[in-house]
N, C-alpha and C positions, 0 to 999 in steps of 0.2 A: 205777648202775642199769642194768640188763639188761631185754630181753624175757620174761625168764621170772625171773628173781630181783632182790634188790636187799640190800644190804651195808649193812646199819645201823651205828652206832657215834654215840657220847652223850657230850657233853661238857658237864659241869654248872658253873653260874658259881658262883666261890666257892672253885676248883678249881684257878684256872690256876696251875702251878708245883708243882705236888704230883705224887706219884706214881698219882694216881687224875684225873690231867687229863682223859684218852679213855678212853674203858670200851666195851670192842668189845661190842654188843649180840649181834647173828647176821645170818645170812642169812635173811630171807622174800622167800615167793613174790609176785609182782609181779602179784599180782591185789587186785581192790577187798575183797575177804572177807578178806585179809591183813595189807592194808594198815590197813584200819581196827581191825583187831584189836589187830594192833601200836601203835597212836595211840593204842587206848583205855587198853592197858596201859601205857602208858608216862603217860599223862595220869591216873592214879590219882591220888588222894592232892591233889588241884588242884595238880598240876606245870604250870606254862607253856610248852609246847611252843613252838620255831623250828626248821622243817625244813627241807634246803636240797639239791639235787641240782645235776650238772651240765646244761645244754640237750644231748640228742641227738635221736636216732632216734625215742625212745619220746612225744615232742612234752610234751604238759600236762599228762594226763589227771591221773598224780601230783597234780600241785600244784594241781589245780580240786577232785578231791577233796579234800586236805588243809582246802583255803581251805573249802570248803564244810562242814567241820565245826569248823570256830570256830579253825584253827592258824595262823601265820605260817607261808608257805613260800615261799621264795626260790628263781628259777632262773638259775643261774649263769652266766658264760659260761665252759666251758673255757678261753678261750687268753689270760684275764685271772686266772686260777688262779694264784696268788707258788708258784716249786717252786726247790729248789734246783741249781744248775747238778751238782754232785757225783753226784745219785741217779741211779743205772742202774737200780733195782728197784722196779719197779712191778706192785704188786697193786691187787684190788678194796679190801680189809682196810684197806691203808697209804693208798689214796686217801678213803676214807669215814675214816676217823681223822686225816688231814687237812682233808677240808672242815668235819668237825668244829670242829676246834679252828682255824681260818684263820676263819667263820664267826661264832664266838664274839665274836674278837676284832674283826669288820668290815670281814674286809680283802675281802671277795668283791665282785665286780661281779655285781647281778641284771643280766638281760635285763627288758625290757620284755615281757609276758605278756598276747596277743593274747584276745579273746572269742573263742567257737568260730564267729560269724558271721565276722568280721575273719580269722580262722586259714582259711574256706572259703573267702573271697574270693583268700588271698595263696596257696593251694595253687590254683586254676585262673589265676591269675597265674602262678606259676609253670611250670605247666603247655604255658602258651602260647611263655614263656621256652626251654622245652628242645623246643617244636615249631620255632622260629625257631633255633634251633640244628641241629634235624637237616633241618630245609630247608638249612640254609645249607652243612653236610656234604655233602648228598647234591648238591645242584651243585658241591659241589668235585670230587666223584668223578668226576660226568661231564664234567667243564671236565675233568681229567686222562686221563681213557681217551680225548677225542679229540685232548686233546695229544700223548701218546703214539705214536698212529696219524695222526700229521700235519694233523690239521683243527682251526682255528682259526679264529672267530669275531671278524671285529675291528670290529664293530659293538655297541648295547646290545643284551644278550643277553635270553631270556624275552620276547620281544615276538612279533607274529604272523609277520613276516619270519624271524627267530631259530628260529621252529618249522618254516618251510616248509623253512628249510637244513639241518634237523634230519633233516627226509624226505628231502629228498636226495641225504645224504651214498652214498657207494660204501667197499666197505670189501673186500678182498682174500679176507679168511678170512669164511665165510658165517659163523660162530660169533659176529664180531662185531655183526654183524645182532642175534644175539638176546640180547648184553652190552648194546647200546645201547635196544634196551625196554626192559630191567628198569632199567636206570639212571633211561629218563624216566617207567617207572613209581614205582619209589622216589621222584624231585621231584614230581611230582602227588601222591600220596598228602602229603606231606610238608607240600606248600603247599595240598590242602584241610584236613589236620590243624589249621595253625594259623588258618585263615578260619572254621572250627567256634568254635576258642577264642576269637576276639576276635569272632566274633559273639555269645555269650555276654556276653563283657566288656562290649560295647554296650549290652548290657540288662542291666544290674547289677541282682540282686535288692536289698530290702530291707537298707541297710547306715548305721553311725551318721556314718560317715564320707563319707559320699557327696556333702554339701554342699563338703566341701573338694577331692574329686576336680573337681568343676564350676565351682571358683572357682579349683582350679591352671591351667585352660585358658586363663584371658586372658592367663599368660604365652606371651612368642613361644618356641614351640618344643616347647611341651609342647601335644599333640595328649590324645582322651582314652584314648588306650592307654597312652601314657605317662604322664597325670596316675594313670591307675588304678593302674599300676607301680609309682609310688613312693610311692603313698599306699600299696600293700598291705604293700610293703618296709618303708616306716618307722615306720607305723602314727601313733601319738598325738603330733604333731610339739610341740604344746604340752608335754609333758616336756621339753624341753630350756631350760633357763632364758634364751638367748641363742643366734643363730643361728652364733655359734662352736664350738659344741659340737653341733650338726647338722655342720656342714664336718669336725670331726674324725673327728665318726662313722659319716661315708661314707668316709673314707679323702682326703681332697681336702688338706687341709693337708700343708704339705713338711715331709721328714723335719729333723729339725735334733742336730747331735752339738757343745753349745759347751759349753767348761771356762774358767771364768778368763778372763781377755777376749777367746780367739779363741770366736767363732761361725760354724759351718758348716751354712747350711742344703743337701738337698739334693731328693731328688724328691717326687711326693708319696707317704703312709705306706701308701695303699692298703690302710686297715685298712677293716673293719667291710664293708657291705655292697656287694658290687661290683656286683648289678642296678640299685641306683639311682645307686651312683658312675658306669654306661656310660651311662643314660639323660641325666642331666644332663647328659654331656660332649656325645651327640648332639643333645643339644638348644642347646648352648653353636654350634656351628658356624652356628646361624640367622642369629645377630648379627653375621655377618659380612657382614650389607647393611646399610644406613642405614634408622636407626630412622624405622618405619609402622604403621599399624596397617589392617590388610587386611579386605576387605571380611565375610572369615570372624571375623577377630576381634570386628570391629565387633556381628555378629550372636549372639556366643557370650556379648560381655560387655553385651547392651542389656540385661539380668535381675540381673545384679550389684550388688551394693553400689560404692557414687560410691570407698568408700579401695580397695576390691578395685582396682576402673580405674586409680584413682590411682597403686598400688604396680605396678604392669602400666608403664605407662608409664615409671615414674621407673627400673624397670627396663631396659625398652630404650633411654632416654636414657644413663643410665650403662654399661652394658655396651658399646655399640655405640662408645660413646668412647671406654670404657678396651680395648675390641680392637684400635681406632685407632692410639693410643698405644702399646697394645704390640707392633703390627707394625712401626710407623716405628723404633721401637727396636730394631730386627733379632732381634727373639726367636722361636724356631721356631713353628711354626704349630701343634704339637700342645702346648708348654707354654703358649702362649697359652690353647688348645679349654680345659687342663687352670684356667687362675686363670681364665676366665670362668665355668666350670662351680663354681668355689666362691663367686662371688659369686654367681651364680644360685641356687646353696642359700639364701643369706641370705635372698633375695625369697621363696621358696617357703618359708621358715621363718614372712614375714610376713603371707603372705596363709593361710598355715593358721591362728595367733593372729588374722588382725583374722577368718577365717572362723566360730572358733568364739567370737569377742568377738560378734558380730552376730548369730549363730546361738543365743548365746544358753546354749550348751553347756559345760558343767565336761570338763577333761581326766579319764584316767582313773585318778585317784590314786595313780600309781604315784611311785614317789621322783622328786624331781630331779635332773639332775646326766646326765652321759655314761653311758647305757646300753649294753652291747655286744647284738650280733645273733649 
């Protein structure tokens, strides 16, 4: 599927193994007047349609319409696509003639399939994401142009101090004069960018999910920019039938290559989403004090459900031990950050179930089982 076209191809059951397995349809245009056209022709006759694309660029729209006229349509993850190590020759033709017939037979991974409210919320999420990114650029550029030119800050930077040293610095070439406003024009712009976006986030419109983003906050660490983050990222946490298959699908579990009795685990797979894989990690670094619960906590969970509190606690109870234990056992400080941040999924796998057990709320009947993003 394309912005402007999309590569049809039909693979009827009843079929597999014969010389009439995939039947190349054609190409239509990648508009809803086309699209429907094509459904209805092919839906003649009461054929059963299941439509299946890959996830890119062109987001849902596809497959809300499809769903909205009575079809199954599946959205796939490209990089769980089974392809053979051999093929150099990739077309549109040979790729829809594969999800075809790969489809047929069950082997695709859908993605989980956001509402268009949930899809607005994770698009000014992410928004905010690549504003904290080009904040974070644009002081490196000026942390480097006054390394360059010999000034050096060995104090916390960004503070009122930090700015007065900023005025006044002396610089040989007048030119640098006027490198160095637009540098600390670029981090203002950059750092009002993202104060725009998370004041937005602060006042979350209308969303289904919103009870769980207010009920991730009693854990320690997760603030409500972060609970918002990775409720956008992960959306319906309830799909996962066990909070093993949340760790897998951040990427948090270690890779492992064993044959025959040797077993080699080794980092972790850093698959699936890595906004909420970095978030967890920064929030795993909290429990590196002895477990409390502070006075902000205190007031954030007095509205909460008694197991919400519960699972809060019994969390920082075991985290802050097992961080214990794994520094006395001289393990590095970041594979530590890395297995508290997977047991910290677990709790946040729990308090999203017991949110929408209380709440009272059915998930969103998407399959079970490990979805890709």
């Amino acid at each position: 599927m394309h912005k402007d076209t999309i590569v049809v191809s039909l693979a009827k059951a009843g079929l597999r193994g014969t010389l009439q397995e995939v039947r190349e349809y054609g190409r239509v245009l990648n508009t809803p007047a086309a699209l429907k056209a094509m459904a209805t022709k092919l839906a003649a006759g009461g054929n059963e349609l299941r439509f299946c694309y890959e996830a890119g660029p062109c987001g849902y729209g596809v497959q809300r319409q499809l769903s909205g006229m009575g079809h199954q349509c599946a959205v796939v993850a490209p990089s769980l696509v089974p392809r053979k190590p051999g093929e150099r020759i990739k077309t549109d033709r040979r790729d829809a003639n594969n999800l075809a017939r790969l489809h047929r037979a069950g082997e695709l991974t859908p993605v989980w399939v956001p509402d268009q409210a949930h899809e607005a919320i994770r698009d000014l999420v992410r928004a905010r994401v690549a504003a904290v990114r080009s904040l974070r650029q644009a002081r490196q550029q000026l942390f480097g142009f006054l390394l360059r030119n010999g000034h050096h800050y060995h104090r916390t930077p960004w503070t009122a101090p930090y700015r007065r040293w900023l005025a006044s610095l002396k610089f040989e070439q007048a030119v640098h004069y006027t490198v160095l406003e637009d540098y600390i024009a670029a981090v203002e712009a950059a750092r009002e960018r993202r104060d725009r976006l998370e004041a937005q986030i602060i006042v979350l419109p209308e969303w289904s999910l919103a009870p769980v983003v207010e009920a991730l906050q009693a854990l320690r660490g997760i603030a409500l920019i972060a609970a918002a983050t990775l409720v956008a990222e992960l959306g319906d946490m309830t799909r996962f039938d066990n909070p093993r298959q949340l760790m897998a699908y951040i990427g948090l579990v270690p890779s492992e290559h064993s044959s025959g009795r040797s077993r080699r685990q080794g980092e972790i797979t850093k698959a699936g989403n890595a906004t909420a894989r970095r978030m967890l990690i920064e929030a795993a670094w909290s429990y590196r004090f002895p477990a409390r619960i502070s006075q902000q906590q205190l007031l954030q969970q007095a509205h909460l459900a008694k197991p919400i509190r519960d699972i809060a606690w019994k969390a920082q109870e075991r985290l802050c031990r097992r961080r214990r234990k794994l520094i006395r056992a001289g393990k590095p400080k970041n594979v530590v950050a890395a297995a508290i941040a997977r047991e910290l999924a677990g709790f946040v796998w729990a308090i999203a179930t017991e949110t929408n057990s209380v709440g009272g709320r059915k998930g969103s009947g998407s399959p079970a089982g490990v979805f890709a993003s």
